[in-house]
GUGUTI-843350 format. One record per residue (C-alpha): residue number from 1; x negated, y, z. Coordinates in steps of 0.001 Angstrom, whole numbers. Example, Ala and Ser with C-alpha at 12.3 -4.5 7.8 and 13.67 -1.06 7.14 Angstrom:
% GUGUTI-843350
site resi:1; u:-12300; v:-4500; w:7800
site resi:2; u:-13670; v:-1060; w:7140
This chain:
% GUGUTI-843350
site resi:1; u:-158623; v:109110; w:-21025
site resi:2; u:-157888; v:105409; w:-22694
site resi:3; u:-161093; v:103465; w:-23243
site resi:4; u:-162459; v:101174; w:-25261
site resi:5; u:-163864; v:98692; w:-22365
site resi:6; u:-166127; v:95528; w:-23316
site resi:7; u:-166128; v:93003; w:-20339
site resi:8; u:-169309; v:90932; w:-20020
site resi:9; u:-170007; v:88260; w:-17393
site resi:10; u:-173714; v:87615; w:-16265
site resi:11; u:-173315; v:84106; w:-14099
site resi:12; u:-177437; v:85033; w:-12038
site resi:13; u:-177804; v:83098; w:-9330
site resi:14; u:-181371; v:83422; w:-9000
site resi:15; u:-182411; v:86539; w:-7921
site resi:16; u:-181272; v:85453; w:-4062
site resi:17; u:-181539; v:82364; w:-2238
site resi:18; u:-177033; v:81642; w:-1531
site resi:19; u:-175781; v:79738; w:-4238
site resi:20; u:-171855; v:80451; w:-5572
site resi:21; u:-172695; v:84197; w:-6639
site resi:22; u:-172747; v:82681; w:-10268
site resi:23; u:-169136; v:81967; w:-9760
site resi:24; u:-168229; v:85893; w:-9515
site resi:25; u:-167701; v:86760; w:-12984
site resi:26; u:-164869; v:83469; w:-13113
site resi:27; u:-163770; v:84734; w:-9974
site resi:28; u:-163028; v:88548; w:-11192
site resi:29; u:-161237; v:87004; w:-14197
site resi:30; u:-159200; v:84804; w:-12640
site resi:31; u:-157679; v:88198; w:-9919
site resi:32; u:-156920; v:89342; w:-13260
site resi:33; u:-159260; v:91785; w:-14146
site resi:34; u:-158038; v:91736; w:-18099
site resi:35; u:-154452; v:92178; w:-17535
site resi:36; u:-154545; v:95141; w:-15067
site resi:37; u:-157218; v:97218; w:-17428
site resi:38; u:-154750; v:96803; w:-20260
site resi:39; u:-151460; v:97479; w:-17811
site resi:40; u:-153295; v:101125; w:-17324
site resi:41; u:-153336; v:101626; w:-21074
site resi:42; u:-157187; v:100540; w:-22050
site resi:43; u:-158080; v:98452; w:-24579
site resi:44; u:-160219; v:94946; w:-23461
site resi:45; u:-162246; v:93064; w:-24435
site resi:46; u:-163700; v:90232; w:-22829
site resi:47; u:-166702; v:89372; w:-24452
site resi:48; u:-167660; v:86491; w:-22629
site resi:49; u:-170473; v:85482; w:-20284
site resi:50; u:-174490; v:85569; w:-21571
site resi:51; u:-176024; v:82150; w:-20973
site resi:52; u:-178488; v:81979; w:-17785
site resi:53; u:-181532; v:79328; w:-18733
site resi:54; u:-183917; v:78079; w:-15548
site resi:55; u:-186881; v:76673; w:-16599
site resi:56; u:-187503; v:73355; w:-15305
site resi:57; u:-191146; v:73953; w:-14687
site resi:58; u:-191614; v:75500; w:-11358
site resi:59; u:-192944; v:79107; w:-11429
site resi:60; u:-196457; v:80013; w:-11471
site resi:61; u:-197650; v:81097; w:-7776
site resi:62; u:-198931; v:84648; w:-8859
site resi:63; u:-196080; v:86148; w:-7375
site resi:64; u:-193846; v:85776; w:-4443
site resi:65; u:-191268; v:86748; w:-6453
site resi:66; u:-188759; v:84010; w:-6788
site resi:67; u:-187134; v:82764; w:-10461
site resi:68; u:-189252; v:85733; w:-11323
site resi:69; u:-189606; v:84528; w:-15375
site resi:70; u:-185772; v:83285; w:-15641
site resi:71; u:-184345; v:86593; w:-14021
site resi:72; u:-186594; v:88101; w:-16246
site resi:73; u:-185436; v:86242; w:-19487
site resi:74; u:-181411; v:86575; w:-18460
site resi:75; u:-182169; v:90702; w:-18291
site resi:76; u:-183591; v:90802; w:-21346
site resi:77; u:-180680; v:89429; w:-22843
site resi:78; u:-178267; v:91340; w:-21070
site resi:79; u:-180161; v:94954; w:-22017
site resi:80; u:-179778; v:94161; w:-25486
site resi:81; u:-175934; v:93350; w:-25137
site resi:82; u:-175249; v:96022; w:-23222
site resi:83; u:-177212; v:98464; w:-25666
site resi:84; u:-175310; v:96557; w:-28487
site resi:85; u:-171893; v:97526; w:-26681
site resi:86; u:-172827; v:101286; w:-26176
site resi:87; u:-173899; v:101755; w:-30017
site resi:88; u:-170652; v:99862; w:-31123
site resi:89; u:-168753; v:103101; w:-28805
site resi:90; u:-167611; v:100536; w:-25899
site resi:91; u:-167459; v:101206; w:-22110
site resi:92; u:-169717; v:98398; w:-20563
site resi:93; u:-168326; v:96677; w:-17677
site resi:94; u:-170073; v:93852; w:-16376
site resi:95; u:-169454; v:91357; w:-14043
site resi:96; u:-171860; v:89674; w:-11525
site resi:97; u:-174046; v:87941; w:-10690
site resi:98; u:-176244; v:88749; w:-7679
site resi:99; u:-177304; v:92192; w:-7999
site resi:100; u:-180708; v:91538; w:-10084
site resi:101; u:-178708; v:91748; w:-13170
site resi:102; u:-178207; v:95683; w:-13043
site resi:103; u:-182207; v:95553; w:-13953
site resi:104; u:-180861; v:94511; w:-17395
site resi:105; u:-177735; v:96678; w:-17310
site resi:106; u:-179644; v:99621; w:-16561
site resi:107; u:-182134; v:98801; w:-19488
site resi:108; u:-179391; v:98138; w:-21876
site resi:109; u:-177650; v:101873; w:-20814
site resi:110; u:-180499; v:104019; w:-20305
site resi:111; u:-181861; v:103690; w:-23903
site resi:112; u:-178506; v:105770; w:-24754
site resi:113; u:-179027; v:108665; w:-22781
site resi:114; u:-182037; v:111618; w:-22066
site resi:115; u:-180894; v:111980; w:-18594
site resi:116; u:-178653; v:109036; w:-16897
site resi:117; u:-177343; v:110031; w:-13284
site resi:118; u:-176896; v:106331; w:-11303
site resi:119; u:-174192; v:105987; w:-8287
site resi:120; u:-175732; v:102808; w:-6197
site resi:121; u:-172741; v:101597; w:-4202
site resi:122; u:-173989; v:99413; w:-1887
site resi:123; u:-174817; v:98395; w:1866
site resi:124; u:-178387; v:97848; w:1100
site resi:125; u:-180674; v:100078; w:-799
site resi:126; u:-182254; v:97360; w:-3358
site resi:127; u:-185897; v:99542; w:-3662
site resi:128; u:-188024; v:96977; w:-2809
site resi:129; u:-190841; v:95474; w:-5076
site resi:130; u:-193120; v:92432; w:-4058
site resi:131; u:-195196; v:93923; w:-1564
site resi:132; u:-192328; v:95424; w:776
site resi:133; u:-189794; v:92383; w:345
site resi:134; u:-189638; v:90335; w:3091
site resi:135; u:-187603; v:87346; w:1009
site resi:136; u:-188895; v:87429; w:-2249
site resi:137; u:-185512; v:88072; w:-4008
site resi:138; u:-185157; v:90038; w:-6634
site resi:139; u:-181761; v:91373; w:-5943
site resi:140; u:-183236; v:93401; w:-3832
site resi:141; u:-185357; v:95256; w:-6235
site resi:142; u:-182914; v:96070; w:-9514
site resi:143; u:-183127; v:99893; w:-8145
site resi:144; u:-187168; v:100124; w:-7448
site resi:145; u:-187906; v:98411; w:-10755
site resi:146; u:-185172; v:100638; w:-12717
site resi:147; u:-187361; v:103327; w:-11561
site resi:148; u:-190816; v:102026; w:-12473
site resi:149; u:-191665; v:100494; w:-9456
site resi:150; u:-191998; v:96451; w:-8546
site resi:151; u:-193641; v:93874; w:-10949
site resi:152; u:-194675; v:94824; w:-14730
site resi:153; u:-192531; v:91781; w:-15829
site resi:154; u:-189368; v:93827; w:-14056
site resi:155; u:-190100; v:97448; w:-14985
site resi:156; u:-190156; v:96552; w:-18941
site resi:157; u:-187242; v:94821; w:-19421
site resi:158; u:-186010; v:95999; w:-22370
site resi:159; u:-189541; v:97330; w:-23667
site resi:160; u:-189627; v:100894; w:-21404
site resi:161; u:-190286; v:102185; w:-18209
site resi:162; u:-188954; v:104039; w:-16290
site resi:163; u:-184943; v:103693; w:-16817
site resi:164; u:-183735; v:106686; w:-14609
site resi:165; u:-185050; v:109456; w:-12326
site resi:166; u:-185189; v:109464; w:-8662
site resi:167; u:-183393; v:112833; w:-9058
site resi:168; u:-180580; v:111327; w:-10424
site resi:169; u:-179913; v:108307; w:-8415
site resi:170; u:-177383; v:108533; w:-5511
site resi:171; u:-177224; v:105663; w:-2979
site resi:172; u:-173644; v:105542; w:-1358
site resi:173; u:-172750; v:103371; w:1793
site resi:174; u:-176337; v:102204; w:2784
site resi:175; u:-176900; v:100751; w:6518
site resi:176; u:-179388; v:98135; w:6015
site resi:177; u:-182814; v:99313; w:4638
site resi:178; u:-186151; v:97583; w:4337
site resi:179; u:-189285; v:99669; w:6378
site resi:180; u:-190787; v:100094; w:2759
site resi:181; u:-187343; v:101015; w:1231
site resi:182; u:-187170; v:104153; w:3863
site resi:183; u:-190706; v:105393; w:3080
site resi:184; u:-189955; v:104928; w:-709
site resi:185; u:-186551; v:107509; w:-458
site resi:186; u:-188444; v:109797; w:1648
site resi:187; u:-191608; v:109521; w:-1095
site resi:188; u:-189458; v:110110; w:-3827
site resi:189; u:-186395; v:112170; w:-2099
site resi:190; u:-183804; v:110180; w:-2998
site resi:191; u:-180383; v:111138; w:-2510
site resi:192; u:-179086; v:108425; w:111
site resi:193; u:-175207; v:108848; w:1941
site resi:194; u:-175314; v:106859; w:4670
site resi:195; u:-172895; v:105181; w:6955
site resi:196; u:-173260; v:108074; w:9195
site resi:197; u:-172636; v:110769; w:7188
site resi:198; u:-169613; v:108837; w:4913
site resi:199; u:-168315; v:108052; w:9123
site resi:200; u:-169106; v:112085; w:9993
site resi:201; u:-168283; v:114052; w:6805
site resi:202; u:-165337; v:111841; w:4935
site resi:203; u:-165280; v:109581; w:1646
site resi:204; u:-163760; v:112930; w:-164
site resi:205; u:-166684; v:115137; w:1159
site resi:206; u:-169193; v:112338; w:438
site resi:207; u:-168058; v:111824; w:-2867
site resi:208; u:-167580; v:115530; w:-3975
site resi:209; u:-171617; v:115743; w:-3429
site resi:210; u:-172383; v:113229; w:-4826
site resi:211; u:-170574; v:114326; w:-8138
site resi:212; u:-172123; v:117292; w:-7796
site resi:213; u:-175606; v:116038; w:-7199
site resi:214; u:-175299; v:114437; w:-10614
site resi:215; u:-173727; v:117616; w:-12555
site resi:216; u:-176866; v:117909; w:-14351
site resi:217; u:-176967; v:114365; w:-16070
site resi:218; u:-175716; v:113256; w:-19596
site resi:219; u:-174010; v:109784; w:-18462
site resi:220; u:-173666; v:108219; w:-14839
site resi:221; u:-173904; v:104508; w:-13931
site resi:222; u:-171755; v:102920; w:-11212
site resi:223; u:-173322; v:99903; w:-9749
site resi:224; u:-171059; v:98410; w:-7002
site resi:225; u:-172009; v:95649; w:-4684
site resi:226; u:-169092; v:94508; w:-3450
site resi:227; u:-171037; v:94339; w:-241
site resi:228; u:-171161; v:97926; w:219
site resi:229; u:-167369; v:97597; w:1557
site resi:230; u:-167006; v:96201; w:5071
site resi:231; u:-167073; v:92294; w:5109
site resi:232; u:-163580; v:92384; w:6685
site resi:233; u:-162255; v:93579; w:3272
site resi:234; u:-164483; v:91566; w:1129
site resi:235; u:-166194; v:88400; w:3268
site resi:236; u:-167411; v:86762; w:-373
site resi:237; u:-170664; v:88220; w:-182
site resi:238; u:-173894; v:86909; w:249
site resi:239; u:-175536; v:89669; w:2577
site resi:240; u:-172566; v:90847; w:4465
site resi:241; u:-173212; v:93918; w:7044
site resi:242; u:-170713; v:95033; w:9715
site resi:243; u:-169480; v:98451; w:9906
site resi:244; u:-169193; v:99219; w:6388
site resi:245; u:-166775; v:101309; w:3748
site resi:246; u:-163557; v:100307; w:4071
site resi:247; u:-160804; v:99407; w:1483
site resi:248; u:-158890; v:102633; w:1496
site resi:249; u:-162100; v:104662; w:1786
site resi:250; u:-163328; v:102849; w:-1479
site resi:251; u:-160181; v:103371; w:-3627
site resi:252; u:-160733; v:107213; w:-2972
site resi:253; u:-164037; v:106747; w:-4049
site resi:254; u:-163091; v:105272; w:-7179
site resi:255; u:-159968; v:107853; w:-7559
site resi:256; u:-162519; v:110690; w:-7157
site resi:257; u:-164684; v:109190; w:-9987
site resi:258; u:-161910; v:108497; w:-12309
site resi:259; u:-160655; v:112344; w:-11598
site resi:260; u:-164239; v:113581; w:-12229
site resi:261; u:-164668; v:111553; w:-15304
site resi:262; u:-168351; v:111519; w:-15477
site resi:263; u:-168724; v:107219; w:-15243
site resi:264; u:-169697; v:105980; w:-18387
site resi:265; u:-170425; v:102278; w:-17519
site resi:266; u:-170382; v:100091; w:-14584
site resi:267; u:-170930; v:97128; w:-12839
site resi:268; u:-169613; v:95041; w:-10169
site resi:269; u:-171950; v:92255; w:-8269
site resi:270; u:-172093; v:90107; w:-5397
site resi:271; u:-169011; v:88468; w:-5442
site resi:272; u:-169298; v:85069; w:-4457
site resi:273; u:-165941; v:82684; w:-4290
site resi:274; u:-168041; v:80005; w:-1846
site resi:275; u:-168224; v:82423; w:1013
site resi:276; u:-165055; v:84479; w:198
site resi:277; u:-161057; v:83506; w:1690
site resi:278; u:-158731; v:82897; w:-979
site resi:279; u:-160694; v:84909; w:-3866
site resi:280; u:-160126; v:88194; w:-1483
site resi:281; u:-163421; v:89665; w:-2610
site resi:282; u:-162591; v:89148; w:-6226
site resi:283; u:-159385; v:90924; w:-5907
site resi:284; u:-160714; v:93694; w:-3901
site resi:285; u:-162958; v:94127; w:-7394
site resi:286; u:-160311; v:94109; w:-9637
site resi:287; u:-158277; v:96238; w:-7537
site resi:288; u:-161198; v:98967; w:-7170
site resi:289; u:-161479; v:98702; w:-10690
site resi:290; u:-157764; v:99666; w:-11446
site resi:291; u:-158347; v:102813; w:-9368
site resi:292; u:-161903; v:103718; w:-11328
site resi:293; u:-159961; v:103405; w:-14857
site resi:294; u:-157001; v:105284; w:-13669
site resi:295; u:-154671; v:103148; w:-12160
site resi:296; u:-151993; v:105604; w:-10011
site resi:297; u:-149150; v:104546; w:-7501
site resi:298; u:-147121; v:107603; w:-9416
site resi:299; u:-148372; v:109384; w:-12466
């Protein structure tokens, strides 16, 4: 199925402590994101980055919860555009940016359906809020505060709370999580596929389920951290964990979603062309994202 995809870059920087992540959406473009969408048969739009404003005025000490009113400010914004994108009947694809920003995504695509299912690709499982973080960063806590959970000034973005149901969220590829992070998935029985089980079970198997465990939604949500693959395959990431998915393992992934046809917008984070060799990490996006929107060796 063609689509009508609507690129948008969100340049955050602040919700972690590793500068260059702002770079990501310029590094995505430049592997040539555009140009292999539209070789599948899609149509593109890029519509351009949203502007990310730090106030010079250092951040009131209520909170250990760093950049707390900018990151808040630069979500705002990008619910609203994304919103704006669904209404207008484009596919939302957005380009990190640490992985704060899917607060706003999630804001901007929840408001368009009853019942939206959420596939968290990623190494780490981003459910903390300010008491259980040990940094402070709120790329850590897109998930929690998507959920209702974390500071007041997270959980409204966008003017509503909660975004999605534990029920429907399903963590993929996790092998680093916070003490509070564990207790919250067993408190709230999320679905979580670890290393071990994607190592035990298979990338088909795991994925199969995890289709399944969504059957019941009205929309599904990929948010990819490129960190969720192995840093061998994609070393341009800020928090980088050994013994993760590998390349091959995620193209299936994608394949299987792309087959299934349930992903109706999606993000991809966490690249960040400072730490990365030779934009690898940026290609390994744009070559994932071929294989989510259909992109076949033989047809």
């Amino acid at each position: 199925m063609k689509k009508d995809i609507s690129i948008l870059g969100v340049p955050m920087d602040l919700g972690q402590s590793r500068r260059g992540v702002d770079m990501g959406p310029s590094a995505i473009r430049y592997a040539g994101v555009v140009n292999r969408l539209k070789a599948i048969g899609h149509t593109v739009i890029d519509a351009g980055n949203i502007e990310i404003i730090q106030s010079k005025q250092e951040e009131k000490e209520t909170t250990n919860l760093k950049n707390l009113e900018a990151v808040v400010k630069a979500n705002s914004i990008l619910a609203e555009k994304v919103n704006l994108q669904i209404k207008e009947g484009k596919f939302p694809l957005i380009l990190g940016g640490d992985h704060s920003i899917a607060i706003g995504t999630l804001a901007g695509v929840a408001r368009n359906y009853s019942n939206l299912g959420v596939i968290w690709y990623d190494a780490h499982g981003d459910l903390n809020d300010e008491k259980t973080s040990p940094s402070g960063n709120v790329h850590g806590m897109p998930l929690a505060a998507s959920l209702g959970i974390g500071h007041p000034s997270l959980t409204k973005v966008g003017g509503y709370s909660p975004k999605i149901k534990p029920e429907n969220v399903v963590i993929i590829g996790a092998r680093d999580l916070d003490d509070g992070e564990r207790k919250l998935i067993k408190e709230l029985g999320i679905k979580v596929y670890t290393m071990h089980e994607i190592d035990k079970l298979g990338m088909h198997h795991i994925m199969k389920s995890a289709i399944n465990d969504l059957r019941d939604t009205d929309g599904v949500h990929l948010s990819l951290d490129l960190d969720g693959l192995d840093p061998k395959d994609c070393p341009g990431v800020g928090t980088p964990v050994i013994g993760g998915i590998s390349y091959r393992e995620s193209h299936l992934a994608m394949e299987l979603l792309e087959e299934a046809q349930i992903i109706t917008s999606a993000e991809f984070v966490e690249v960040n062309p400072i730490l990365d060799e030779k934009n690898k990490t940026a290609e390994v996006a744009v070559a994932l994202l071929g294989s989510l929107f259909g992109e076949r060796l033989l047809d």
